[in-house]
C-alpha positions in Angstrom: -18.6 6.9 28.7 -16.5 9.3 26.6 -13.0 8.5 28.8 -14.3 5.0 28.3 -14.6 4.9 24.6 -10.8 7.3 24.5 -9.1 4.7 26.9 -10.2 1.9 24.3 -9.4 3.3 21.3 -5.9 4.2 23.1 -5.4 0.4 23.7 -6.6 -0.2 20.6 -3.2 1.2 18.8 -0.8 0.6 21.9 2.0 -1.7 20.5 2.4 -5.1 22.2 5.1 -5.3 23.6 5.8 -2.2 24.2 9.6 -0.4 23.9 9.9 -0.3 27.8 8.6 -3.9 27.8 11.3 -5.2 25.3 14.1 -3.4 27.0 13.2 -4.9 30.3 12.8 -8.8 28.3 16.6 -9.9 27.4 14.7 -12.6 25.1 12.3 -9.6 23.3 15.6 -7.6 23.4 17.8 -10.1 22.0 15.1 -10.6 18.9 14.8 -7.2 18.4 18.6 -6.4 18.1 19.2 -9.5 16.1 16.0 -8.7 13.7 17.7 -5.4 12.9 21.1 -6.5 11.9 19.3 -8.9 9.2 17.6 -6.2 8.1 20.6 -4.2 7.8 22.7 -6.7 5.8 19.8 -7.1 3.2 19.4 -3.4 2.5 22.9 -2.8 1.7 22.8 -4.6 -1.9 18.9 -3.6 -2.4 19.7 0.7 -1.0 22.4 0.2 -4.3 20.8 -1.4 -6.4 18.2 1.5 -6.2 20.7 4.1 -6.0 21.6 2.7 -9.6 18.1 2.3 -10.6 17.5 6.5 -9.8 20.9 6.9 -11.4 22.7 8.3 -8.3 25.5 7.4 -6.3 25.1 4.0 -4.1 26.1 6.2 -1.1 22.6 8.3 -1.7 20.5 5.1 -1.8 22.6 4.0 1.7 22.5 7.4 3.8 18.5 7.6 2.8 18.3 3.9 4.3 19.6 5.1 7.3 18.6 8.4 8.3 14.9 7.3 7.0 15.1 3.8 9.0 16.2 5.8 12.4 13.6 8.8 11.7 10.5 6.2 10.9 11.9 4.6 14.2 10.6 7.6 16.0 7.8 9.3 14.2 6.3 6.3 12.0 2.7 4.6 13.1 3.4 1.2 12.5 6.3 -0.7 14.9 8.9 -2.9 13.3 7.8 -1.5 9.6 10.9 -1.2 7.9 11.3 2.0 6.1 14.4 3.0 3.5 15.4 3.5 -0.4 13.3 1.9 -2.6 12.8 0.8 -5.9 9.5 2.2 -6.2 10.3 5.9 -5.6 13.6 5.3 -7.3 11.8 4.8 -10.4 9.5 8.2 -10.3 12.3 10.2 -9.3 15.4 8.8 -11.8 14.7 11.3 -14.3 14.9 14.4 -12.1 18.7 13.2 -11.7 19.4 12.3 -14.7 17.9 15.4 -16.6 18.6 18.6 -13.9 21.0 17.1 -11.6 21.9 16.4 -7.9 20.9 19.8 -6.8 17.3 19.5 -8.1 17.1 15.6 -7.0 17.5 16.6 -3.3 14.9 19.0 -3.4 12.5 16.9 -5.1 13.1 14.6 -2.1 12.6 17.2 0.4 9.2 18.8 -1.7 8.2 15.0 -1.2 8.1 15.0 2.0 5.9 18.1 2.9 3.8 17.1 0.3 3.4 13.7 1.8 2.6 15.8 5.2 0.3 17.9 4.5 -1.4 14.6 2.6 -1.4 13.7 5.9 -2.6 16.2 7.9 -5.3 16.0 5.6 -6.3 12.5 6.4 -5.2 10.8 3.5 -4.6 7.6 5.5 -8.3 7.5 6.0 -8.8 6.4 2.6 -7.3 2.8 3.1 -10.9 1.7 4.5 -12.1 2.0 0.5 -9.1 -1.0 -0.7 -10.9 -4.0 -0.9 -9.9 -7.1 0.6 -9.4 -8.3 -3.1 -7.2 -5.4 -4.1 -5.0 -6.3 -0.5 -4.5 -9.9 -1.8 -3.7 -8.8 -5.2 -0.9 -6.4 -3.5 0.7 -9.2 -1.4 0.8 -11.4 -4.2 2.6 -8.8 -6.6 5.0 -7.8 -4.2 6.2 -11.6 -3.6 6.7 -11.9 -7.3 8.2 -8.7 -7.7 10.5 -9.9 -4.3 11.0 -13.1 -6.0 11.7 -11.7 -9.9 14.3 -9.4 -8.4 16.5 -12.0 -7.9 16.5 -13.6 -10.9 19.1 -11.2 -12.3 21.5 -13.0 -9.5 21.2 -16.3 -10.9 21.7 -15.7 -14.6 25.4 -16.1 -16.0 27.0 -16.1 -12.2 29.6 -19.3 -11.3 28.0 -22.5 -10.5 28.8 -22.6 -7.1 26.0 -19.8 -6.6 23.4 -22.2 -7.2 24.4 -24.9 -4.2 25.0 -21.5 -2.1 21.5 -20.6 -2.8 20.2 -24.1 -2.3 22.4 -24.2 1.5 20.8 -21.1 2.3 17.2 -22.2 2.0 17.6 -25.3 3.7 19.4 -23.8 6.8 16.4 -20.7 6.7 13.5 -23.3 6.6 15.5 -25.8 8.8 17.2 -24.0 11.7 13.4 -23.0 13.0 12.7 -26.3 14.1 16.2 -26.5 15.9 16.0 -23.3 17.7 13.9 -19.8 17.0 16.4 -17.5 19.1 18.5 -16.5 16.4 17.4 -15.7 13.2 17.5 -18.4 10.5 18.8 -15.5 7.7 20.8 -14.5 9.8 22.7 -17.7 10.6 22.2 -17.9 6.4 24.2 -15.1 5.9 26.8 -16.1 8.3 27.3 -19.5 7.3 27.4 -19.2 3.7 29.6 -16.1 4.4 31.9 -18.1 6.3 31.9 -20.7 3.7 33.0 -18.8 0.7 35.9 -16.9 2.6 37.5 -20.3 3.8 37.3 -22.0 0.4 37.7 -18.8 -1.5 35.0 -19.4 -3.8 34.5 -17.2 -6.4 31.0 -16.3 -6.3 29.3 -12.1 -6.6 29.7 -10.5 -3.4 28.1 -7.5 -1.9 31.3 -5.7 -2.8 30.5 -6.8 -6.4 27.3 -4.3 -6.4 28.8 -0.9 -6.1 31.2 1.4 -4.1 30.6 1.4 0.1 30.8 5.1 1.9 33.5 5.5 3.9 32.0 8.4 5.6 29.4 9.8 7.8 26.7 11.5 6.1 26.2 15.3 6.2 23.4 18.1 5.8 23.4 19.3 2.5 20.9 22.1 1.1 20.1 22.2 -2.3 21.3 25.0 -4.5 18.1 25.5 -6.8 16.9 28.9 -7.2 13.6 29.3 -5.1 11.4 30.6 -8.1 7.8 29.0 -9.3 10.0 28.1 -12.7 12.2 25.4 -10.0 8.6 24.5 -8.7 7.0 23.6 -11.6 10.2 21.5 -12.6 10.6 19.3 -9.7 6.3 19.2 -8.4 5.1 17.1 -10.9 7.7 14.1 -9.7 7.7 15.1 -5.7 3.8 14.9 -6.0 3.9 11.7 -7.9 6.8 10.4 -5.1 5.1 11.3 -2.1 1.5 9.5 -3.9 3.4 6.4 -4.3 5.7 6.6 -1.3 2.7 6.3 1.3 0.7 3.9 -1.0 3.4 1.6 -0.6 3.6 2.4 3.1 0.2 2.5 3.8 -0.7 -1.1 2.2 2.6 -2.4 3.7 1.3 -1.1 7.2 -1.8 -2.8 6.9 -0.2 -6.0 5.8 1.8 -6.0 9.3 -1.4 -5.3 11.4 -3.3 -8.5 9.7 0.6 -10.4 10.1 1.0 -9.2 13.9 -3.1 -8.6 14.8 -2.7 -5.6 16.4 -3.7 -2.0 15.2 -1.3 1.4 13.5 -1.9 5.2 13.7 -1.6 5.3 9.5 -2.2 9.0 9.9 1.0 9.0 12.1 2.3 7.4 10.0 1.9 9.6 6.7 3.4 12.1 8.4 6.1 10.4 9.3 7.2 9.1 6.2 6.7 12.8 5.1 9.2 14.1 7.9 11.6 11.0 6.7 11.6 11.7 3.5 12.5 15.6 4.0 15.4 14.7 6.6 16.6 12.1 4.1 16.3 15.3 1.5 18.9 17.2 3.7 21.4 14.2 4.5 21.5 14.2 0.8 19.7 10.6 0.7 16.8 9.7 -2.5 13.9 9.3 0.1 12.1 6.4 0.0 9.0 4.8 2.4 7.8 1.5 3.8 10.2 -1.7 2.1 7.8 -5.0 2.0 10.8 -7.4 1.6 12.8 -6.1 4.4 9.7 -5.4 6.6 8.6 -8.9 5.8 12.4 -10.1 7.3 11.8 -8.1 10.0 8.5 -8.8 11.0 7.7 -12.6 9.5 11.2 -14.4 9.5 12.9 -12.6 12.6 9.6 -11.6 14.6 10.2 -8.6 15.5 7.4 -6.3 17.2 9.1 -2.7 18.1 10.6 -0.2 17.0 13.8 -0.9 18.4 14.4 -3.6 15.4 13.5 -0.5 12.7 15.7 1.8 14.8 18.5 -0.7 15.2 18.5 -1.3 11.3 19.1 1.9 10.3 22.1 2.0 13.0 23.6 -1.1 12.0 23.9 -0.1 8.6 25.7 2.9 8.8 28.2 0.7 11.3 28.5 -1.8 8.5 28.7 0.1 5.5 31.2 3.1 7.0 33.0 1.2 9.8 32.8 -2.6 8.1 32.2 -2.4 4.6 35.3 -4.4 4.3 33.7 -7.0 5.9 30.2 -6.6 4.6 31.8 -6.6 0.8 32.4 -10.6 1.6 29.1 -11.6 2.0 27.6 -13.3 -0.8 24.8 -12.7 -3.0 23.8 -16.1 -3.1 23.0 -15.7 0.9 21.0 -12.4 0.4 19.0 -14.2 -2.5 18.5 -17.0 -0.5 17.0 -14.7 2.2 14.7 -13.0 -0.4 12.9 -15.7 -2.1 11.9 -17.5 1.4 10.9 -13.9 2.0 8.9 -14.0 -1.3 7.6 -17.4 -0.4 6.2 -16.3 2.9 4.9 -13.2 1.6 2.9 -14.8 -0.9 -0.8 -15.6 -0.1 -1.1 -19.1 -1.6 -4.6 -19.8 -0.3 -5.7 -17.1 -2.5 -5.0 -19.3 -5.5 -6.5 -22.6 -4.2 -8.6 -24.1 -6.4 -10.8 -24.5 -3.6 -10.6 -20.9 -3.0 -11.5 -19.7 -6.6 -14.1 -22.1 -7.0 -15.5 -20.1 -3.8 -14.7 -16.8 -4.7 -17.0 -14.7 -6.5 -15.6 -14.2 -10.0 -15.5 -10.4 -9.5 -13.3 -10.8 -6.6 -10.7 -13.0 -8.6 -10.8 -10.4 -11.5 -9.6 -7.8 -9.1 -6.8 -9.8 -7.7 -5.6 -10.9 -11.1 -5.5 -7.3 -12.5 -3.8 -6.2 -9.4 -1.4 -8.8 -9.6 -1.1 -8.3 -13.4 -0.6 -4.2 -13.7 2.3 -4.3 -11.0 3.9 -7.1 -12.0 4.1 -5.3 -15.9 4.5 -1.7 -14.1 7.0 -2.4 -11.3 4.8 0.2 -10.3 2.7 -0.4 -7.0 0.6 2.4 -7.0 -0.7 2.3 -10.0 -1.8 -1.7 -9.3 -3.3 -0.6 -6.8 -5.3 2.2 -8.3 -6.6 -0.1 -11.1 -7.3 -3.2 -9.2 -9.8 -0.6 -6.7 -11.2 1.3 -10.0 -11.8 -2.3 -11.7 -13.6 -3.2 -7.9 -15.3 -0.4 -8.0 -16.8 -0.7 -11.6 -17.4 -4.7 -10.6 -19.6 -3.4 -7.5 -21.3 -0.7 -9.4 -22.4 -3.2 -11.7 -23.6 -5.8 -9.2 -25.3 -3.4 -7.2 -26.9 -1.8 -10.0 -28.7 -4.8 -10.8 -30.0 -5.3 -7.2 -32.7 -2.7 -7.8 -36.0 -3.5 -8.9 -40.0 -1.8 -9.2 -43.0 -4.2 -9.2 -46.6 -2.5 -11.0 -49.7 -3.0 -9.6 -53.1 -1.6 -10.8 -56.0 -1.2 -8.9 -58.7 -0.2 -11.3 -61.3 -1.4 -9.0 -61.2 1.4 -6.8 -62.8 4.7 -6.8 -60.1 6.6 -8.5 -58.0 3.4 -10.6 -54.1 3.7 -9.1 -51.0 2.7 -10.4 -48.9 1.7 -7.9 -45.5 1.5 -8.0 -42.3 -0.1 -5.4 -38.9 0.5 -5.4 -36.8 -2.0 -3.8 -33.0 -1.3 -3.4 -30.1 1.1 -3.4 -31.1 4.3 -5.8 -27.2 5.5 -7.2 -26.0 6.1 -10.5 -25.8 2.9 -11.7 -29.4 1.2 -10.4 -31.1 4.2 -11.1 -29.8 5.3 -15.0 -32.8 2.8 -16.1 -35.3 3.6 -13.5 -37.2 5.7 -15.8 -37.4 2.5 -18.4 -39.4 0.7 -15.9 -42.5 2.8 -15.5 -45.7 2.3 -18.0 -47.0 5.9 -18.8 -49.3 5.7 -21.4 -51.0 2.5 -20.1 -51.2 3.9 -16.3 -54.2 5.5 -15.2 -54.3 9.2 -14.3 -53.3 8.5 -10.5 -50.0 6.8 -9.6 -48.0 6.2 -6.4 -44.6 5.4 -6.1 -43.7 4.0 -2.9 -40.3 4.2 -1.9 -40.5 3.1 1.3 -37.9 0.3 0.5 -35.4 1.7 -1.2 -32.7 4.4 -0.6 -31.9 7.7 -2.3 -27.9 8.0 -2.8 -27.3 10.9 -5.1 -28.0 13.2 -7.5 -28.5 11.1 -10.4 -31.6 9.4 -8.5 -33.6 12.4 -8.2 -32.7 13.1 -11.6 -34.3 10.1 -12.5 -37.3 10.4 -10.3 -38.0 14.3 -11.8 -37.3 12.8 -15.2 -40.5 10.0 -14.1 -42.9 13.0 -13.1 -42.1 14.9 -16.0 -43.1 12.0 -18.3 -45.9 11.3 -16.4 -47.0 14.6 -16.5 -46.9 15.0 -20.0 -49.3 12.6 -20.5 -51.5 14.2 -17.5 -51.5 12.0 -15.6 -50.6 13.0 -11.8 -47.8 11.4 -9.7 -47.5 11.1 -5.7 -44.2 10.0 -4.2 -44.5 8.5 -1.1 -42.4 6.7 1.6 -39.0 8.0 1.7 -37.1 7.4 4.5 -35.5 10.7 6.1 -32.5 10.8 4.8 -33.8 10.3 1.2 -36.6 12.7 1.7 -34.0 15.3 2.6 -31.9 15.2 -0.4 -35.0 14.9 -2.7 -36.3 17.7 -0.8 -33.3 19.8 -2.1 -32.4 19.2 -5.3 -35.4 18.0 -6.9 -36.6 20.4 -9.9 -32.8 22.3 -9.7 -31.1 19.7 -11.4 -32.1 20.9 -15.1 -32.8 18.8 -18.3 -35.7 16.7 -16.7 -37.8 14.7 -19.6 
């Protein structure tokens, strides 16, 4: 039974198709390879424009792409994620550069990394099971508009000819799937429109346009910070931060591709992955970086990519572009990318989520969550700390209805020999539900005897037993005598322990 259960779980995470099976499938191959080279031509303006962002050379933001897109490739727990330079990290890390230099960047990178290792080793991943579903939707949506808002800033004071550009690109990405799937419709974009401006010599921003391409290959670089607890304390507080954010981001993006692709990840895999990434990237002399949704969602949702030869191919093509074509590559432009981007934030989007059908449906809780999600990381530009709300506001939303699923019903039986107060507890006993247990009991009106039966309820925590030592003591004071009867094993057990050791009872 045990080889059984190990043999199912193995299937359960075994990527379909497999690498072998792709390499032997010209067709899978094909979609792979082409998948890739899309993704590579998007993360060349996007790898700069975060370079800018952490205030660091554009080459940093484009060697971390690549060495972190071919490392994931090989270590990561979720195929055909696209890992790189992002704007996220970029953010929590621009004031290392900007205030103690290159030197202490790099090894804030690299400090990320082990950090987001030993996070892993740890079995941080495991914590994903406690994101709602509401908190999920409330991600997806903010990334699209964050995906979408991001190119807004490419369609303000440009030429007019951007704006036709942009409107060709959209109708050959939602048009050229019906003609033919085997070659990707952004990438076909890209080509045409490229194509386009070069003939006519339209004068429209190019890729060129968004900063300086590297010309060389890039090379291992250690940091020269002292190696003293002063450097540590300087450059821990933003490497921790990095690495906390870094696999958020991944992590929710990795679940995102298993509900897209219905199959299953190693997220503890990949933790430590990103972790290794982030310290080679350190090294190369590259900002870090973790999961990208927009370039993931190219990869996985507009090309359909599977593997990880389309991850591993990305990171490839773009050094090829970038050091052996960047001539080229500097034609493309922008319009083509942006047109890319906002189909991408089009798909990402979960519009049945805002159906009125849907909210009418929805519990209002639920929607609360999702809006305060969407609302925090849209105003941030900061994932993680979405996320971390929109769970602590589903958490207190839960609390609250819980709490109020616990009730006691009185009965008195002053017939009997000895008159009894008898008591039942229905529902789950936590903090919440059981703060105002002790409100619900009638001490001086109850006869000497009572019996609480608690044979259908549940004892979660501390706070409970408080609450039921606080109920004896009360009764007891007014000498009466109390019997507790019923508890299940579990509850019986943790009553057993801590009851009369938690102080301050009465």
């Amino acid at each position: 039974m045990a080889t059984a259960a190990r043999a199912t779980a193995s299937d359960r995470y075994r990527p379909r198709p497999s690498v072998l099976e792709a390499l032997r499938s010209p067709r899978i191959l094909t979609r792979e390879v082409l998948a890739g080279l899309v993704v590579a031509l998007a993360l060349i303006p996007e790898a700069i424009s975060f370079s800018i962002i952490a205030g660091v050379d554009p080459r940093v933001g484009l060697f971390s792409s690549f060495v972190m897109a071919v490392a994931i490739a090989f270590l990561g727990g979720r195929p055909a994620m696209i890992t790189a330079a992002t704007g996220a990290v970029a953010l929590v890390i621009a004031p290392v550069a900007r205030e103690y230099g290159m030197d202490y960047f790099l090894a804030t990178v690299i400090l990320a990394g082990v950090f987001q290792v030993v996070l892993g080793a740890v079995g941080v991943a495991k914590l994903m099971r406690f994101i709602p579903r509401s908190v999920m939707v409330g991600f997806v949506n903010a990334l699209a508009i964050l995906i979408f808002t991001a190119q807004i800033p490419h369609l303000i004071d440009v030429p007019w000819p951007v704006y036709p550009l942009v409107i060709a690109g959209l109708v050959i990405i939602v048009g050229m799937p019906r003609l033919t799937k085997a070659i990707p419709a952004p990438l076909v974009a890209i080509v045409i429109l490229t194509i386009i401006t070069v003939t006519f010599a339209i004068a429209v921003p190019t890729v060129s346009d968004q900063g300086e391409l590297p010309d060389s290959l890039p090379e291992l670089i250690i940091p020269n910070v002292p190696l003293t607890g002063e450097t540590f304390a300087i450059i821990a507080p933003y490497a921790l931060a990095m690495a906390l954010v870094g696999l958020m981001e991944s992590l929710m993006t990795a679940k995102l591709v298993d509900d897209i692709t219905d199959t299953h990840s190693h997220k503890t895999r990949e933790a430590l992955g990103q972790g290794a990434a982030n310290v080679l990237s350190g090294v190369f002399g590259g900002m870090g970086g973790c999961a990208m949704i927009g370039q993931t969602m190219i990869n996985v949702k507009a090309s359909g990519a599977r593997t990880r030869i389309s991850t591993f191919l990305a990171g490839v093509f773009l050094l090829i572009l970038v050091v052996g074509l960047g001539d080229i590559v500097g034609l493309i432009p922008m319009a083509a990318l942006v047109a890319v981007m906002v189909m991408v934030s089009v798909a990402t989007f979960d519009w049945h989520s805002i159906r009125p059908g849907t909210l009418k449906r929805m519990p209002i809780g639920e929607t609360i969550v999702m809006v305060a999600t969407v609302a925090v990381v849209v105003i941030t530009h900061n994932l993680a700390i979405g996320v971390v709300l929109g769970v602590v506001v589903a958490m207190v939303i839960f609390a609250r209805r819980v709490s109020h699923f616990t009730s006691v019903t009185r009965t008195v039986d002053r017939d009997a020999e000895v008159p009894t107060a008898h008591y039942r507890v229905d529902g789950e006993l936590f903090f919440a539900s059981s703060n105002d247990l002790t409100t619900q009991f009638e001490y001086a009106d109850d006869p000497d005897d009572v019996v609480i039966d608690m044979s259908r309820s549940h004892v979660w925590d501390a706070s409970t037993v408080a609450a039921l030592d606080a109920i004896v003591t009360k009764y007891e004071n007014h000498g009466k005598r109390v019997v507790i009867e019923g508890m299940n094993e579990s509850s019986s057990a943790m009553h057993a322990r801590l009851t009369g050791n938690l102080g301050g009872e009465g």
